[in-house]
N, C-alpha and C positions, 0 to 999 in steps of 0.2 A: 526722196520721199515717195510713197506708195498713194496714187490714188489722192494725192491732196490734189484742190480746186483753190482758184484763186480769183477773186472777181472784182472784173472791171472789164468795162465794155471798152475802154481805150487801148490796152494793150492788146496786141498785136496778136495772133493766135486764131484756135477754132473756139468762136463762141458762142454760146444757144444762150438763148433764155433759161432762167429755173425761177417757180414759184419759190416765195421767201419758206415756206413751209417744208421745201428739199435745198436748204442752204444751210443746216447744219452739218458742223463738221469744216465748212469751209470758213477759209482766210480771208477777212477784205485788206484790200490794198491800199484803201484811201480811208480818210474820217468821213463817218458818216454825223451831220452837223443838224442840230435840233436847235430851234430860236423858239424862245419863249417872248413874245412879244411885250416889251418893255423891263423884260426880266434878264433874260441871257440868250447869248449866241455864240454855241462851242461846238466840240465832239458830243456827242450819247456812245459811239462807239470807235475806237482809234484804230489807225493802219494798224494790222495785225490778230487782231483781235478776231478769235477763233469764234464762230455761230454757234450758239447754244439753243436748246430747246426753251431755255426761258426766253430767251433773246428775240422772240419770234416775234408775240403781241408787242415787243415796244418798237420794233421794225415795223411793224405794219403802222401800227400809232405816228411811225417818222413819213407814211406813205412809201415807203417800201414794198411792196406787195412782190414784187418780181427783180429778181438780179441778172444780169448778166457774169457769166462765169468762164474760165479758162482752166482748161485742163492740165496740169502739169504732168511730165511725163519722165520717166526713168532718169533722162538725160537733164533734166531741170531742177534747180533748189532757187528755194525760197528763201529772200534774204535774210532774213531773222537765223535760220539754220547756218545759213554765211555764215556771217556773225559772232554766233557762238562760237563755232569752230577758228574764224579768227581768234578769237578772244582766252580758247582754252589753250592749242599752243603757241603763240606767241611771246606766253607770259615765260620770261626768266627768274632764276634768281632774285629777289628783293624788288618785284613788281605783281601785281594780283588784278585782277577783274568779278566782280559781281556776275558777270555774265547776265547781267539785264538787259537783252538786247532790246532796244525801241527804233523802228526803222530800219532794221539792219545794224546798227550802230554800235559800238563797245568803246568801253573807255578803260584805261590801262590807267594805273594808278600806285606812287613808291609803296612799299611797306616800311621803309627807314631812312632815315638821312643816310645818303652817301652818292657816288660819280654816277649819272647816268649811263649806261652804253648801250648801244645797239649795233646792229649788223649792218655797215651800208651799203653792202653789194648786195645781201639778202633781201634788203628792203627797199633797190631801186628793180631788182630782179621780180620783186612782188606787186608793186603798181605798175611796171613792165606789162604785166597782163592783161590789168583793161577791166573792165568791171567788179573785181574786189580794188580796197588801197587799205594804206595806212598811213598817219601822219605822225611827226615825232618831234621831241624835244632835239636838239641838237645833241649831238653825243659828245661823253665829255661832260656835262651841264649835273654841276652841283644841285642836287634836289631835299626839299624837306618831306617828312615822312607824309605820306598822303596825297604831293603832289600829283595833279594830272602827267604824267608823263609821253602818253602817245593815245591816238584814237583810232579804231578803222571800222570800216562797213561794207557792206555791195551796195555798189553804186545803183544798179537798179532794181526792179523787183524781185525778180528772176534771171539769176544766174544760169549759165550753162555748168551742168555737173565736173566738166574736163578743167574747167578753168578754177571750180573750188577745190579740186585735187593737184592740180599743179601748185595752188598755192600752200595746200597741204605738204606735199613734197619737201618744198623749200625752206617751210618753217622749220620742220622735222628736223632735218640738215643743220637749220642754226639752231638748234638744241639750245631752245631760250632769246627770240628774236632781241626782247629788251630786257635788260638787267639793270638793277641798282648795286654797286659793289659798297660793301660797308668798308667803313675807316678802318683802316689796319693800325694807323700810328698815331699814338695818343700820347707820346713823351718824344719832348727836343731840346734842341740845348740849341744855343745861341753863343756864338763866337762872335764880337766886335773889334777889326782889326784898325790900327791908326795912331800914332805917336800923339798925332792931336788931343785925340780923344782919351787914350790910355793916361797922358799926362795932364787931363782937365782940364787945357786951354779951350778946349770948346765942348759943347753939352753933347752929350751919347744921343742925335736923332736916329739914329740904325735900330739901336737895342728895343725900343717901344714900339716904333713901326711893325719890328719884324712877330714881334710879343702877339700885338694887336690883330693880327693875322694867323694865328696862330690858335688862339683865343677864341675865333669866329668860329673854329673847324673845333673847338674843344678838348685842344690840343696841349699841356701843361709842361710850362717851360721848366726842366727838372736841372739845367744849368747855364749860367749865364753868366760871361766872364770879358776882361777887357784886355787884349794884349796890344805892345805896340808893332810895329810893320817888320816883325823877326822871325823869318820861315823857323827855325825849331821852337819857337815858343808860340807859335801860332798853332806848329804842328801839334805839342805836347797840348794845349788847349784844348784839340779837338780829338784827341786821344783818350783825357781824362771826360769828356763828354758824354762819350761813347761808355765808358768805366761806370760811369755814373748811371747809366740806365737810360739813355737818350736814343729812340728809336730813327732820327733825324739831327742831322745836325746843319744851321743854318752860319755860315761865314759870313760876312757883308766887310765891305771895302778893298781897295786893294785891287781891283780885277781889271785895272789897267795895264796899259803898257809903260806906264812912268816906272823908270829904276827905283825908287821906294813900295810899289805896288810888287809885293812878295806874297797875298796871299795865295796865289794859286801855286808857287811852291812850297807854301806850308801845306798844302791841302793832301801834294804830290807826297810829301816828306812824310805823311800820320798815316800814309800806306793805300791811299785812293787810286781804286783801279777803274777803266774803263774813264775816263776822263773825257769830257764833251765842252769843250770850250769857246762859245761863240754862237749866237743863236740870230734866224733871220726875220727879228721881234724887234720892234720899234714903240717903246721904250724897255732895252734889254738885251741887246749884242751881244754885251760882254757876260752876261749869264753864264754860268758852269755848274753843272751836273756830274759826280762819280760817285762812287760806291766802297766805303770800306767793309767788306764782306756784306753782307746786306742790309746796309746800314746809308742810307744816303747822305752825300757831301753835297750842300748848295753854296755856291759863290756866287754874290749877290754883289752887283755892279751898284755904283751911287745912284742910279736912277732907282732905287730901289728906297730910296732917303727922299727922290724930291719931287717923284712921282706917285698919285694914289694908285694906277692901277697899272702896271709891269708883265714882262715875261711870268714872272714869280706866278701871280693870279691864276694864270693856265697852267702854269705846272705843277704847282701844289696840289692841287687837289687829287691831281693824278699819282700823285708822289705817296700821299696819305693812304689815297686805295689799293696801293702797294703794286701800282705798276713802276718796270723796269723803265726809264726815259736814258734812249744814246741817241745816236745821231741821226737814226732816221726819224726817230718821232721828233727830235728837234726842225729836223729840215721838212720836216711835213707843217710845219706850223709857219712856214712862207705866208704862205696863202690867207690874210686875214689877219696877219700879225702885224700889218700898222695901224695904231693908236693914231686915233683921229684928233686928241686933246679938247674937246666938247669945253664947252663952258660949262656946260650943268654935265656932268657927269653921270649915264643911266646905267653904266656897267654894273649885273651881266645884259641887261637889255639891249644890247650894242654889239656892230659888226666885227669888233677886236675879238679874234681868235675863230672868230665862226666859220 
């Protein structure tokens, strides 16, 4: 900024006096606070707030008369200018800002249900810096339309100009620091494998659970069927699923190592390529992830029946925003993948998966 002034006699700089009558135009840094005795005690003027010519008589009225002022220079921005500029590129895909800066401050906010992401190299590379930041939802984290999703500011008044251009730089690069990716899949089909279940001896808990879950994301189950533990009739199950217009299809049982446990060869057998068998998710090892053409196969292990919250919970959602999951995004998911089993249960509020 050209020739802006910014007053306050605590920071740091060259500063003179200026009558209040040569303080238009400039910035103050702090609130300036008016008590009405017995009445109120607030702002009359707030950080930021540019001098006006009317502004003048009620500064004097606060006893104002004279300011102290700092000159800003080629090399310096003012937070508020931060700010914005955080705020304008930052925003991805399916996130937006008002650009109302207060204090330097911006708040990022979804435009739609769907998967947050953001960048995390770009955004540890950007609080790296030291007097701009930004803070953020966890990436990954299922959002509703409107949610706050991430916040940033300059941390102090004034900025050095080199360090709002570096962080310029960086955002540029990630072309969209944060993003909401919408739901891609809105039709699945449900495969319930199990001689128990197929022949009635005991009630289908898979088939609801899986329903239920499903249902949350707005997802419409378009087929749903019971075979028993028969890799070609498990296979043919999840073939006509796919037939059927099913942009997902979910298998459950079977994904042991016991000799009757044959879904993961019926899954092999309906032409699933890219096969991920085995996850290091606690509740959820036996998890499986492939793909027939692009079309996802999930093999859903019985913790998936007698637990509320599973491997399942972190992958789905990322399954629905139409990312690819193999082995390395399974093996990335170590880290925060044991289920602590909480008596109250606050998932997603909770360190599983973060």
């Amino acid at each position: 900024m050209t020739d802006q002034r910014v007053l306050d006699q605590d920071i740091p700089g060259v500063k003179r006096l200026v009558p209040v009558d040569e303080a238009v135009g400039m910035v103050l840094p702090h609130d300036i606070t008016e008590i009405v005795p017995g009445k109120k005690k607030g702002p009359a003027f707030k950080k930021g707030h540019v001098i006006r010519e009317e502004d003048v008589p009620r500064l004097k009225d606060l006893g104002k008369f004279n300011i102290y002022c700092l000159e800003l220079g080629p090399e310096d921005v003012h937070e508020n200018e931060a700010g914005v500029t955080l705020g304008r590129l930052a925003c991805g895909s399916g996130v937006e800002t008002d650009l109302k800066v207060t204090e330097g401050k911006v708040t990022f906010r979804a435009v739609r249900d769907g998967l947050f992401k953001v960048d995390k190299k770009i955004l540890y590379e950007i609080n790296l810096l030291g007097d701009v930041m930004i803070s953020t939802r966890h990436t990954d984290s299922v959002v509703r339309k409107w949610d706050i999703v991430a916040a940033g500011r300059a941390i102090p008044l004034v900025i050095k100009r080199k360090t709002l251009d570096q962080a310029t730089e960086l955002l540029v690069a990630a072309n969209g620091l944060l993003k909401v990716l919408p739901w891609q899949i809105t039709r699945a089909g449900i495969v319930v494998t199990g001689r128990e279940v197929y022949e009635g001896r005991i009630k289908d808990a898979f088939g609801p659970a899986m329903k239920k879950k499903l249902d949350a994301f707005g997802v419409e189950t378009v087929f749903f069927t019971k075979v028993p533990d028969d890799a070609p009739m498990i296979s043919h199950a999840i073939r006509e699923s796919v037939s059927k217009g099913a942009q997902l299809v979910i298998c459950t049982g079977g994904m042991s190592v016991d000799p009757d446990d044959v879904t993961r060869k019926g899954i092999a057998l309906a032409g699933a390529k890219g096969i991920t068998y085995g996850t290091p998710v606690l509740p959820g090892a036996m998890f499986l992830v492939s793909y027939i053409n692009s079309v996802p196969v999930l093999g859903i292990p019985a913790c998936g029946m007698y637990f509320k919250i599973t491997v399942l919970d972190l992958v789905l959602p990322r399954i629905l925003a139409g990312q690819i999951i193999g082995r390395k995004e399974i093996a990335e998911m170590g880290h925060g993948g044991l289920c602590l089993s909480c008596k109250k249960c606050n998932y997603p509020i909770c360190p599983f998966g973060k």
